[in-house]
DRENMARKOL-804852 format. One record per residue (C-alpha): x, y, z; residue in three letters. Coordinates in steps of 0.1 Angstrom, whole numbers, plus 5000, padded with zeros to 4 digits. Layout:
XYZALA
...
# end
This chain:
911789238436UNK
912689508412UNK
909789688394UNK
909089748357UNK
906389988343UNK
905090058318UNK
901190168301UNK
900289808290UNK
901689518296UNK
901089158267UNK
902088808279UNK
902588628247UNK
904288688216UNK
901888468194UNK
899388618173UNK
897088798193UNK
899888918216UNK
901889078186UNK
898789218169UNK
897389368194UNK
901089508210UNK
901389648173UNK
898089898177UNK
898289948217UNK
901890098207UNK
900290398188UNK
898590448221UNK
900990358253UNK
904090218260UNK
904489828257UNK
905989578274UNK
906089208256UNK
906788968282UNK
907288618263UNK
908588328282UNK
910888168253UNK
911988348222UNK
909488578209UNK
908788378180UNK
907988088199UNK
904088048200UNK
901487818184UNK
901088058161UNK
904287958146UNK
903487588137UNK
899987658124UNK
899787548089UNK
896387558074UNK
895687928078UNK
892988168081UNK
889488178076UNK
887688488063UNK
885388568033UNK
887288687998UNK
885588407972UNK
882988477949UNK
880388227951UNK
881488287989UNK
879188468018UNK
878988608054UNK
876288408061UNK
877788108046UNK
880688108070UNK
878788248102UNK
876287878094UNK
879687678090UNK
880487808124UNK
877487788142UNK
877187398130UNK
880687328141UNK
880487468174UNK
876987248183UNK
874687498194UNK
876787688220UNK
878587938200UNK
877488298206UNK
875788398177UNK
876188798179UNK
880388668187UNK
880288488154UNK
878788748130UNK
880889018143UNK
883888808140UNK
882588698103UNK
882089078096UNK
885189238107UNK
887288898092UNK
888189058057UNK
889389418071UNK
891789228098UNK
893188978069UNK
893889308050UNK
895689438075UNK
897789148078UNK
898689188044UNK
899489558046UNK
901989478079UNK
903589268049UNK
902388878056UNK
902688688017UNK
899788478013UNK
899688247989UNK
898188387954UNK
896588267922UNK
895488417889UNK
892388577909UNK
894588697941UNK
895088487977UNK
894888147966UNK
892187987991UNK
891887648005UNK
889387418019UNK
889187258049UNK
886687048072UNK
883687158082UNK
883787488054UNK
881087478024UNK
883387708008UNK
886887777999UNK
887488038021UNK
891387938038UNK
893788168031UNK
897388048036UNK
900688048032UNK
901387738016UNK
901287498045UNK
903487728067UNK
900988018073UNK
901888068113UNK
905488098104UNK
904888368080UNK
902188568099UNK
904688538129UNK
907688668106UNK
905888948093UNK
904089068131UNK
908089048142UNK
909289248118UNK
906289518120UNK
906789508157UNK
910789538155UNK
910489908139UNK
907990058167UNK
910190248194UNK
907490208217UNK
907389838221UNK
909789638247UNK
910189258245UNK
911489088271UNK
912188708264UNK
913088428285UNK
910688548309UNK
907888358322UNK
904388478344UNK
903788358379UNK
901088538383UNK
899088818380UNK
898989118405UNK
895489208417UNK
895389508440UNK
892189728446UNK
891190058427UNK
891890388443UNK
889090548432UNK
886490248437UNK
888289988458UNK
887289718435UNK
889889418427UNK
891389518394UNK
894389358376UNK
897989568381UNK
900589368364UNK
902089038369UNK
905088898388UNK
907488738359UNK
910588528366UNK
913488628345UNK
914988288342UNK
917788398315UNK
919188628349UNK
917188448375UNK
915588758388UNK
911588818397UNK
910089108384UNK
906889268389UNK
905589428361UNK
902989688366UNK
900189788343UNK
897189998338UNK
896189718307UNK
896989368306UNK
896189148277UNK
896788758283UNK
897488618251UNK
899488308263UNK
897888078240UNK
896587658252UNK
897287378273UNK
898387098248UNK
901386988267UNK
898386858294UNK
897686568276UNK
900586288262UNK
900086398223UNK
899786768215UNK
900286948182UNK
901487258205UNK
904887348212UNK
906087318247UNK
905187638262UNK
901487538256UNK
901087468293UNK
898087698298UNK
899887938320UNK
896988208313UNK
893987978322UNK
895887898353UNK
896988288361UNK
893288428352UNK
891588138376UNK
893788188403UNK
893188618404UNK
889788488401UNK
888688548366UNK
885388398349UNK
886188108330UNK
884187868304UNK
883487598282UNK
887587438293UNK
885687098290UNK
886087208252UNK
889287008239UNK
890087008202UNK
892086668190UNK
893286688155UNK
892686428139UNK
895586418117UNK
899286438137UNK
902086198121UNK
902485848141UNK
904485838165UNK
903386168177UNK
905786208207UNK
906886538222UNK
905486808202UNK
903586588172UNK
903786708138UNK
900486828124UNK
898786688089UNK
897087008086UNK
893486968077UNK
894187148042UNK
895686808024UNK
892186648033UNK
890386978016UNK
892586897984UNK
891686547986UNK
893186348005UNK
891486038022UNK
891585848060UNK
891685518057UNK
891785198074UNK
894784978075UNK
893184758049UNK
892785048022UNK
888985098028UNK
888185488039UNK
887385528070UNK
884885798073UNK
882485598050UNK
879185608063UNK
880385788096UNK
879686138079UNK
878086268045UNK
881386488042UNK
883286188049UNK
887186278052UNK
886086628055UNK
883686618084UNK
884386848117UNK
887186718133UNK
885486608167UNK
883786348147UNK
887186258124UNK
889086218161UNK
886386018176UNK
885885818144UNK
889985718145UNK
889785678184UNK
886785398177UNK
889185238151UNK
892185238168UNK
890785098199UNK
888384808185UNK
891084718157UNK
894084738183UNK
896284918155UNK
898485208166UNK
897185458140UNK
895485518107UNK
896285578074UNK
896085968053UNK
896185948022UNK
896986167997UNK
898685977970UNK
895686057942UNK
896886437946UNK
898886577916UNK
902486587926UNK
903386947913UNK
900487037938UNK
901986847968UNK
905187027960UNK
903287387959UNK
900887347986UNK
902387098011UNK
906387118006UNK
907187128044UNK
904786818050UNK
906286638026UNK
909786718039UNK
908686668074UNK
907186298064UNK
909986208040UNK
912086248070UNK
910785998081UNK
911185748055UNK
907785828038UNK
907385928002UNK
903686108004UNK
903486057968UNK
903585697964UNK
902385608000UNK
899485688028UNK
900785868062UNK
900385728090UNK
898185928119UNK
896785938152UNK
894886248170UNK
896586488191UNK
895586758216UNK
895587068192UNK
893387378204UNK
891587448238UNK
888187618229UNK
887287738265UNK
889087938283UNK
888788298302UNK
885488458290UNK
885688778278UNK
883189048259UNK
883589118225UNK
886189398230UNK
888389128247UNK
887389228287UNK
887688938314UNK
885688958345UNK
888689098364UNK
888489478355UNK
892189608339UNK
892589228322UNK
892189118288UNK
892488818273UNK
892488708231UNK
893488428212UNK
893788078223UNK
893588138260UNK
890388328256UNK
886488188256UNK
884888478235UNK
881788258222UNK
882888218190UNK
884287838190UNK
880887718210UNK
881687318214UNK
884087278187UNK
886187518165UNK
885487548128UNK
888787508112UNK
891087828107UNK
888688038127UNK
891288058158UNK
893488298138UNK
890988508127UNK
889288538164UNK
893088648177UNK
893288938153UNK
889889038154UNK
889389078194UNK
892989198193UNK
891889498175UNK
888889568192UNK
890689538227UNK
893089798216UNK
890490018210UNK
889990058248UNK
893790108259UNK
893290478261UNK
889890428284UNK
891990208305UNK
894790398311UNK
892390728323UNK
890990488352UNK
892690548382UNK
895790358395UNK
895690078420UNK
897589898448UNK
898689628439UNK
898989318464UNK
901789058464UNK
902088688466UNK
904188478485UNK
906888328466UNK
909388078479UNK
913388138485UNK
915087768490UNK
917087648460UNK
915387318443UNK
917987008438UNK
918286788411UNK
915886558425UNK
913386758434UNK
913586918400UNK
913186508388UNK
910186438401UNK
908386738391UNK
909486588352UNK
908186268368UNK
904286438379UNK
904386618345UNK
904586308326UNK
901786168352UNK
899586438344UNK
899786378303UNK
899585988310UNK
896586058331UNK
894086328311UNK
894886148278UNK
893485828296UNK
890785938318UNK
890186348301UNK
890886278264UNK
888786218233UNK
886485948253UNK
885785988289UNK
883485848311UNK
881885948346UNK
884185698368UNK
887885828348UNK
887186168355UNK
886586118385UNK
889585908387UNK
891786248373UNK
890286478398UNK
891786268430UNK
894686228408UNK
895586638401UNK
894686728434UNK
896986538448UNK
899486598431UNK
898886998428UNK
898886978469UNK
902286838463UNK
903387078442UNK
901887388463UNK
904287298491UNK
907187308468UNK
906187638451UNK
905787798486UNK
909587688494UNK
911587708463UNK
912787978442UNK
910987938409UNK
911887738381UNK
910087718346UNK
909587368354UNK
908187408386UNK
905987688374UNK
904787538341UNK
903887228365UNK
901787418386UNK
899987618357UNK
899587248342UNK
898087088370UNK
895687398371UNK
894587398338UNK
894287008334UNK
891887058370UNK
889687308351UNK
889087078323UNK
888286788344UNK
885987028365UNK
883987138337UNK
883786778318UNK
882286668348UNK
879786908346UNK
878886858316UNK
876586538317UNK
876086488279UNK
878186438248UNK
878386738223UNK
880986828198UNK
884386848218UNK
883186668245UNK
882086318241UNK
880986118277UNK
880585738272UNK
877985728301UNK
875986038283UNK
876585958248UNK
873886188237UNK
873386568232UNK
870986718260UNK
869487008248UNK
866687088275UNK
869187088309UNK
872787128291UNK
872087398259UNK
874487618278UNK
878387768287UNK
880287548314UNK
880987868340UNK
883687898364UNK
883588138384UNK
886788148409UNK
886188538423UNK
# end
């Protein structure tokens, strides 16, 4: 297995992983592993934008409230003000490394969005991710001290034991390089997981098909502390038929104005929610879920027909064009919409400067459980949290690399070459698993379907463990594994949790239970 060092080492080319690779640089040497192309990453298909305070009648303490009502008692308060107070300065930056917001007569032109008593979005039209992740690319392209190697996906991560103390501490990870099909093992004194979700866990995701929450899975197998995975965001809002990755309504046309409705034409978030259309989206999921199942209709109805056109064109153009490929005229018709896994709000815990529980590993964005998100995600806070904890983690990379070295301890990995159908029914267990947690783990579960799941994943990750111990790896194979992990650590914790609240709604504990359950979800695998 050839070796490749280097002074820090970033899985993930999303947000957090170029933002934070763009400071460590001015520090340490960099190697960006990325298992597509580098500018494949949720990032890229986010479309509402980020949160942060620039409006007038605007205020810190307005948007640390909207956040700590969203996220239904557990978010972290000290998480949420500091992420509220650093917000501006980070947006700034983001501007000065050459991302175009959107701008009116007064400066960045700023949105609305559920669950926000202020306008407060800023955006990029509706094609923010793409823009942020054009801009970090290009920063990132003209710093000679940055490596990126694409096409190369984490098995896991190397934990070896501290010379100096002989505690566990994260040295690298092995990687398969499956554009030369050759296994790597890239060592580190500093490794930051940025891999993003698990969307592609459930049968309807808004995430692109690397979502497969290879970092949850890595961090709980070294034995990381993780949280709050019970913590699934559904968007309410992803155009019907949402198959493969489903295109996202972003929240933003409902902040203009739009309106959910029923089949009939009567709205449907009447009387469910004083802000209606614009309520938090674990209530606007569950509300559509409800409908769809007692009304036996395959999806709801967004519309946004009462909005000016010339605003449509300027705010929403690549909605528009995305719907009017398929044959609908947003102007003149509703959209139809169903929910769709979109954002994981647990994950590995970490402190405010981005530290896990597994001393040399760091974790931000999506794949990280900082405190901030609590039960439910405010809307356009996720992009913020990635470039805020991104900064303050590479604050530390020159503490980090003064610690003493370690020795780092491999893992097994099989040699056999897979056949075709081997390689079959591992696509046949991946589409199992989505079947299976959108039944039994998705918007509405109950006691008796998770338990149903748990059997379920654990035999089929036993199944899958014999393979990976025999066979050379595949991305299909590995992404399996890492999915069968992750979708096992979100049944684990739902289980756990034996009320409803935000995210998490159990129809045998359809109530919130503040006196035994006011608390994280831990999992603790060390």
């Amino acid at each position: 297995m050839r070796v490749v060092e280097s002074d820090v080492l970033v899985i993930g080319s999303g947000i957090a992983g170029l933002s934070f690779a763009l400071k460590a640089a001015d520090r340490a040497d960099v190697a960006l592993v990325t298992k597509k192309e580098r500018a494949a990453s949720s990032t890229n298909y986010a479309q509402g934008g980020i949160a942060a305070v620039f409006g007038t009648d605007d205020s810190s303490d307005l948007h640390v409230r909207d956040t700590l009502v969203a996220g239904a008692g557990l978010c972290h308060r000290s998480a949420v003000e500091m992420l509220v107070h650093d917000g501006p300065a980070r947006v700034r930056e983001l501007i000065e490394w050459g991302v175009q917001f959107t701008q009116d007569a007064h400066g960045p032109a700023l949105g609305r969005e559920g669950g926000h008593s202020r306008r407060r979005i800023l955006h990029a039209k509706d094609l923010t991710g793409r823009e942020i992740e054009r801009a970090l690319l290009a920063a990132l392209a003209a710093h000679p001290r940055v490596q990126i190697f694409e096409d190369n996906l984490a098995i896991d991560l190397v934990v070896g034991f501290d010379l100096q103390s002989g505690r566990r501490r994260c040295a690298g990870a092995q990687v398969f390089d499956h554009r030369n099909d050759e296994l790597l093992e890239f060592r580190a004194s500093f490794t930051m997981l940025a891999t993003g979700g698990l969307g592609q866990a459930f049968r309807h995701t808004t995430n692109p098909e690397i979502a497969t929450g290879d970092g949850v899975a890595m961090a709980a197998r070294a034995g990381a502390q993780l949280r709050n995975l019970e913590f699934v965001q559904f968007h309410p809002t992803a155009l019907y038929p949402a198959e493969g990755r489903a295109f996202l309504i972003s929240e933003a046309v409902r902040g203009e104005g739009a309106v959910l409705r029923r089949r009939d034409g009567s709205p449907l978030m009447k009387g469910v929610h004083p802000l209606e259309s614009l309520a938090p989206r674990d209530i606007v999921a569950r509300a559509i879920d409800v409908y769809l199942k007692e009304s036996g209709e395959p999806f709801a109805l967004l519309d946004m027909t009462a909005l000016p056109g010339e605003e449509i064109e300027g705010h929403f153009p690549n909605i528009a064009a995305e719907c009017s490929a398929s044959g609908i005229d947003v102007r003149r018709e509703p959209i139809p919409v169903v929910p769709a896994a979109h954002y994981s709000c647990g994950g590995v815990w970490t402190d405010d400067h981005g530290r896990t529980t597994l001393p040399g590993l760091y974790a931000a964005g999506e794949v990280a459980c900082t405190g901030v998100h609590g039960a439910n995600r405010l809307a356009s806070n996720s992009l913020l949290e990635a470039v805020v904890y991104s900064h303050r983690a590479a604050a530390l990379v020159p503490l980090e690399l003064a610690r003493a070295g370690s020795r780092p301890i491999g893992h097994p990995i099989g040699t056999r070459s897979s056949g075709s159908e081997e390689q079959a029914h591992w696509a046949r267990l991946r589409q199992q698993l989505r079947d299976l947690m959108w039944q039994d783990a998705g918007i509405v579960r109950s006691v008796a379907r998770l338990e149903r799941a748990s059997t379920a994943i654990s035999r089929m990750r036993a199944d899958v463990d014999l393979a990976f111990l025999s066979c050379r790896p595949v991305p299909e194979l590995l992404e399996l594994r890492n999915l069968l992990d992750a979708a096992a650590l979100v049944v684990r914790c739902a289980r756990t949790r034996r009320e409803s609240r935000g995210l998490h709604y159990n129809a045998d504990y359809p109530y919130r239970d503040n006196e035994r359950c006011l608390r994280d979800t831990v999992v603790a695998n060390g």
